[in-house]
N, C-alpha and C positions, 0 to 999 in steps of 0.2 A: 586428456584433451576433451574440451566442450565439444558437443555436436549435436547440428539444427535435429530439431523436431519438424520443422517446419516442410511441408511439398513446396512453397511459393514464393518468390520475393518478398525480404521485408524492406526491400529499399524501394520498391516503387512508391511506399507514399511521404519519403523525403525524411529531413533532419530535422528532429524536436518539437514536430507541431506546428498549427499557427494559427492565426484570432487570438483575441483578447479573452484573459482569463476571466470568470467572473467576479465582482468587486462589490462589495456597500461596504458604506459607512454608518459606525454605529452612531447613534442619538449624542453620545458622549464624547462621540470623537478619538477615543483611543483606538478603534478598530484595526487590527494590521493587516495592509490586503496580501495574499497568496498570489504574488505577478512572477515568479522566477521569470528570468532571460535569458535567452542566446542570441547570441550575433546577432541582436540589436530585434529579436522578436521573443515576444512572450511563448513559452513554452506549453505545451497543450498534455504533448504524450510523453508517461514516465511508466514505467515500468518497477513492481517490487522485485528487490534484488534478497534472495538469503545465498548466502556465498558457499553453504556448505556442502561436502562433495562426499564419497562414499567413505566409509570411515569418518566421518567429523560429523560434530553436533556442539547446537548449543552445549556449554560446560563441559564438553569432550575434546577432541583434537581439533585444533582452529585452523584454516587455512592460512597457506601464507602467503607474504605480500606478491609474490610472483604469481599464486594462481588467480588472486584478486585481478591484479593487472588484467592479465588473462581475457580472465571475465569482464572489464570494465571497455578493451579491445575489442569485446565482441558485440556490448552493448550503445557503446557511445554512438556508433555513426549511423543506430537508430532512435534512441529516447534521450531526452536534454535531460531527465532526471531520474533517479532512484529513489523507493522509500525502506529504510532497513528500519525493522523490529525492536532492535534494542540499542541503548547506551554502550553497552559493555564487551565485552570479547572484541569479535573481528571490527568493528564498527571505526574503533578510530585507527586500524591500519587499512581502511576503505580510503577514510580522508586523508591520509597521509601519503596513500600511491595516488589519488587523484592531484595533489599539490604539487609534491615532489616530480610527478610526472606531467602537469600540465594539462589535465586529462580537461575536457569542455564539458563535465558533468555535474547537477546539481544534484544534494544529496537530502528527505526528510528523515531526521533523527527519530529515534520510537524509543521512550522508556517505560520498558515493562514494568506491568502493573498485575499483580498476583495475589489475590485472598492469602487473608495470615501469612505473608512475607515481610513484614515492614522493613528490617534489614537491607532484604536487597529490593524492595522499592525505591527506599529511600538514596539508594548507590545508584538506582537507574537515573532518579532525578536528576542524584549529584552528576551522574556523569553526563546527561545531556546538555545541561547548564556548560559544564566545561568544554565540552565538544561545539556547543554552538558558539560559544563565545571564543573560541579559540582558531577556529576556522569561519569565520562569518558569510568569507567570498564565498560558501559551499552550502554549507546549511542557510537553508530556503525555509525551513520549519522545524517544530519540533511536534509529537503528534505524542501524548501522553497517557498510556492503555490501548489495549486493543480488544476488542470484544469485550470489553470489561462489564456491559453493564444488558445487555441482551439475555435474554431468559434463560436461552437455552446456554449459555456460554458454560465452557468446562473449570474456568477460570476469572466467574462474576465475583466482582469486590465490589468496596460499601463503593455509595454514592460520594458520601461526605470527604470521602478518606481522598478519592479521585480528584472530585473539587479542587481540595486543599493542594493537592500535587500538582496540579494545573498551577493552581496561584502561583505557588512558590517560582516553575518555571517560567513564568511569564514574567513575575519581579525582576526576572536574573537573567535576561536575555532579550535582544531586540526583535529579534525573528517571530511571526507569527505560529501560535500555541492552538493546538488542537486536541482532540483524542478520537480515535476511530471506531466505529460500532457498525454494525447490521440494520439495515432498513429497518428490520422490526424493535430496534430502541429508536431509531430518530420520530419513529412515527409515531409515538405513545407520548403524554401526555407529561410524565414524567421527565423526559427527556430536556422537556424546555429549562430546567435547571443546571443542565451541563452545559445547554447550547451559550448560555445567559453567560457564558465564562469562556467562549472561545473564539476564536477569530476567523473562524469558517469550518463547515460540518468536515470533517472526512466520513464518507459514507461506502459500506459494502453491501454489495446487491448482487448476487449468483442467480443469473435466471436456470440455469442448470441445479442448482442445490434446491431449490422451489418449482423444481416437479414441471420446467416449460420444454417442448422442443426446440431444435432449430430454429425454425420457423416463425415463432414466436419471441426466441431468446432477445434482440435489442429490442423491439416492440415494448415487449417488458421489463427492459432496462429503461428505455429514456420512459416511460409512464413513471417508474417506481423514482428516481429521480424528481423529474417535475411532482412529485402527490409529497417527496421531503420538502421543498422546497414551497407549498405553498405551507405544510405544517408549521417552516421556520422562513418566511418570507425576508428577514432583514439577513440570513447571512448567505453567504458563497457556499458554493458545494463543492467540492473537490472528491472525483472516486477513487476512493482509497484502495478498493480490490473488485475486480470482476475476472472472469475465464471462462475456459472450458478445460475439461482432463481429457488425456488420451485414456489411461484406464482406470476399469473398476474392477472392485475382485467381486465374481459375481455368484458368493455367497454372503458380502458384507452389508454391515450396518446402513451403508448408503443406498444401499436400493430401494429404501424404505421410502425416500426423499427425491432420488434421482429417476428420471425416468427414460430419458435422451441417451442415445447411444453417446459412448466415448470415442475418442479415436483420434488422428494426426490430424484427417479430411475436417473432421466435426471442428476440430479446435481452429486448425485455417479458416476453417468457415466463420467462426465466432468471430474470429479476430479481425479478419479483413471486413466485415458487417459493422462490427462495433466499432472500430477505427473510421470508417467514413462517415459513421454518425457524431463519432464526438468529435472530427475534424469541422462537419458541417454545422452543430453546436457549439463548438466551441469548448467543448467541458473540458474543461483541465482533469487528469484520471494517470490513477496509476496501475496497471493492467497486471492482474497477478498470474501468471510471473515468468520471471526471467528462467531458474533453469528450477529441473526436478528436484526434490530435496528427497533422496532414500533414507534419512534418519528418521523422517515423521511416521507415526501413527505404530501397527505392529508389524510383526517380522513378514506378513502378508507381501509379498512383492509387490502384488497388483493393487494394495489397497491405494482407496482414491487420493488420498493427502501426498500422497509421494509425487502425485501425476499432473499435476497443474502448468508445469513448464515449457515453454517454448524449446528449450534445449536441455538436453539431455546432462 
């Protein structure tokens, strides 16, 4: 069984959001805007969802459609949407217990993108294509790489190669195409050649991983926001990952980066902060994340990648 992380209500601040998502139109006019809806209002708060539970992982034991359910029970009657990582594995028996059950969730596809993989790049593509075109009333987007092009990423690939996977998806699907990166690609210089081929940024910005307190933390979210946004003035923003962790192991790699205590209180604080800002803005965001993932990073319990989640 799933269980809160949480000290607080997550239902005082209601179902799926609300305000109008941000929109332009390109010069060209093909631009897709990112509006998903609910019962009749545009959607604001989504949450990333990775579905896997202890024992399961990417390319290991998948979960099944019962614990998804589960999960999707525990999230609908607070976020209108999810965004999941990949094409492949658990991904399209997500859309299939949202259908089959009627679930009122929308979902953004993610096809991983990995240095010297072409093979299973090229299967991520094929499978978002098929995923988006086969369930349309559900997939809201399709978001093409993650981290992919950010300096420090552990899993940077080429520019061109990225590009080209975008195109492909976006010839072969209605749904607006993205790919998601770190404040420190959208703000470089370079970046305007990715932006040049999408239909709105997804951007991740951790004031927790750049060394802010508390006190600081949405201060320095809605500034690094607005400073993307005047770098790429013609398109939408959409936040693709923000948080805070309950823990760190406190002889690892992150403390090098981190400097804000962790914790339940710390993460309630983040959350309910950063939700009445991007309520009162408007940002459409997808708040990472729904539950702990224990397969990430090493055998460390406490290491910080496992700790991101709302629920346990």
């Amino acid at each position: 069984m799933r269980a809160s992380l949480l000290l607080w209500s997550l239902a005082a601040f209601g179902l799926g959001g609300c305000g109008a998502p941000q929109q332009a139109i390109a010069k060209d006019g093909t631009q897709r805007a990112f509006a998903p809806m609910r019962d009749g209002k545009p959607i604001v708060e989504g949450i990333s969802y990775g579905p896997f539970r202890e024992g399961q992982a990417p390319g290991g034991p998948q979960p099944s459609a019962a614990q998804i359910l589960e999960d999707l029970k525990i999230l609908t009657p607070r976020w209108g949407m999810i965004r999941v990582y990949s094409s492949r594995g658990a991904t399209e028996t997500i859309l299939k217990v949202i259908k089959d059950n009627a679930i009122p969730i929308k979902v953004m596809v993610g096809a991983w993108i990995a240095p010297k993989k072409p093979a299973a790049n090229a299967a991520e593509v094929a499978g978002a294509i098929k995923l988006a075109n086969a369930y349309p009333d559900i997939v809201i987007a399709v978001s093409v790489g993650n981290e992919s092009q950010v300096d420090w990423s552990a899993h940077r690939s080429s520019m061109e190669k990225l590009i080209e996977h975008i195109k492909t998806v976006r010839k072969a699907i209605k749904q607006p195409v993205t790919t998601a990166d770190d404040y420190n690609f959208w703000n470089k210089p370079r970046s305007k050649a990715v932006a040049a081929e999408v239909d709105f940024l997804l951007l991740h910005a951790y004031a927790m991983w750049n060394g802010k307190s508390l006190d600081e933390a949405v201060k320095w979210t809605a500034d690094t926001v607005a400073a993307i946004h005047k770098h790429h003035p013609s398109l939408p923003i959409v936040m693709g990952e923000t948080g805070w962790a309950t823990k760190l192991n406190p002889k690892g790699n992150e403390r090098k980066h981190i400097k804000a205590p962790a914790g339940e209180a710390e993460q309630a604080r983040f959350h309910r902060e950063f939700t009445a800002w991007a309520l009162k803005a408007k940002q459409p965001h997808f708040y990472f994340e729904a539950f702990d993932e224990p397969w990430k990073g090493s055998d460390n319990p406490d290491e910080v990648e496992k700790h991101w989640g709302l629920y346990s």
